[in-house]
N, C-alpha and C positions, 0 to 999 in steps of 0.2 A: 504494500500500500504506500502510496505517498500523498504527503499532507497536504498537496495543492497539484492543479495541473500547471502549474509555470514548472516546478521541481518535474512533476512525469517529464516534461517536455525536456524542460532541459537536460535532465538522465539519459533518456533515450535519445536524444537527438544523431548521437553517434552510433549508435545500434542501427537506427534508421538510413542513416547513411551508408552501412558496410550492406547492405541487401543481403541481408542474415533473414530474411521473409521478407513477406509483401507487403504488411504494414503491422500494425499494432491496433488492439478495440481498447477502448478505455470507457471504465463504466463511472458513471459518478453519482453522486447522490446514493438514496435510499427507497424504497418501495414505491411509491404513486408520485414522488420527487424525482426518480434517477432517470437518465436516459444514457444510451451507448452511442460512441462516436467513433469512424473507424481512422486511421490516421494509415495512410498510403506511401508507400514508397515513391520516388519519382519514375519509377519503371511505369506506374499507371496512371493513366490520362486524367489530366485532372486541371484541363486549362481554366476552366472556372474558377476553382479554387486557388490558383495563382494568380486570378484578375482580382479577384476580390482581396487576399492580403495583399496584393501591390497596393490596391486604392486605399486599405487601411492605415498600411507604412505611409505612405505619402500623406493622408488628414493627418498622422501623428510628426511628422516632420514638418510639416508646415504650420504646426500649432494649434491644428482646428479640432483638436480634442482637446479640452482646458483637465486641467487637475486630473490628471489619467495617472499613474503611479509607470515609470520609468520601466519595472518589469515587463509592462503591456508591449510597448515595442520591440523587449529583447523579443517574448516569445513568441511575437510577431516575426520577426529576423527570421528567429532558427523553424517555424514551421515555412518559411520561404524558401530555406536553406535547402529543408528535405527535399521538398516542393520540386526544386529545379538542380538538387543535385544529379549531373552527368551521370546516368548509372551506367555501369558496366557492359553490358546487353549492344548501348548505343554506341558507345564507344567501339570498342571490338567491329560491329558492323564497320564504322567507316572507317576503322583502321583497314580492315580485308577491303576494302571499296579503293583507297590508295595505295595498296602492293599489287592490286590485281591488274594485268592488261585485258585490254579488251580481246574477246576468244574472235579467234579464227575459227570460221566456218569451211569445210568441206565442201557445200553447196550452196549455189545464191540460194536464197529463201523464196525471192521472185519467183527469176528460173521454176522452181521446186511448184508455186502455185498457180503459175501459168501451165505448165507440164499435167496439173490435176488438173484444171479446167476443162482444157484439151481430152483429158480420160474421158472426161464425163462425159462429155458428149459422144464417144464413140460406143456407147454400151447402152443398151434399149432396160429401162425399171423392168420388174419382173415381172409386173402386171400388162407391159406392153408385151413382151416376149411371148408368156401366156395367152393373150390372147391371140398372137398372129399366128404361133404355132401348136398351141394346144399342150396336153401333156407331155407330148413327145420331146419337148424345150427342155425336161426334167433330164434326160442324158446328159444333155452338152452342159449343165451348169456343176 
């Protein structure tokens, strides 16, 4: 248990960060008081959730929260922190995206669906086939 969610926050925040899981639930309160709130790693989309503590930081930077207690904007900061830390997943991808060269193909892809195009049209459905030659079509297929 901890005595407040600034302390959860601030505890975890670097737990949060290593993507040791996908997020953390934090219950608070007690019986017909409490509700559960899930806290996300940055792996999961949560662009809302980064529009709205930006616009918070920003009323608290610019003054337009009066008498707000200084804690309010650290753990504004660090659930920002989580929010938009680089995770691992994305990195990786564009690192592989900057060693790889682009692959050579074997065959144009064009070439390749001009070539089907051209098939199709030389082969009758098998309901045309059917009916021009009856069953006897059933050998040759």
């Amino acid at each position: 248990e901890f005595a407040n969610v600034y302390e959860f926050i601030e505890q975890k925040k670097g737990w949060m960060m290593s993507e040791r899981g996908e997020g953390l639930v934090l219950s608070v309160g007690m019986e017909e008081d409490s509700a559960v709130y899930k806290w996300k790693i940055s792996r999961e989309p949560q662009e809302v959730t980064i529009a709205k503590l930006e616009a918070m930081i920003t009323r608290f930077k610019q003054g337009r929260i009066a008498d707000a207690d200084p804690k309010i904007l650290s753990l504004l900061d660090s659930l920002h922190a989580v929010a938009t830390h680089p995770d691992s997943e994305t990195i990786a991808r564009a690192e592989n995206k900057k060693g790889k060269q682009a692959k050579t193909r074997a065959v144009d892809a064009s070439k390749v669906r001009v070539a089907l195009q051209s098939a199709l049209t030389k082969f009758d459905s098998l309901d045309a086939t059917f009916s021009a030659r009856g069953q006897s079509a059933m050998a040759d297929l």
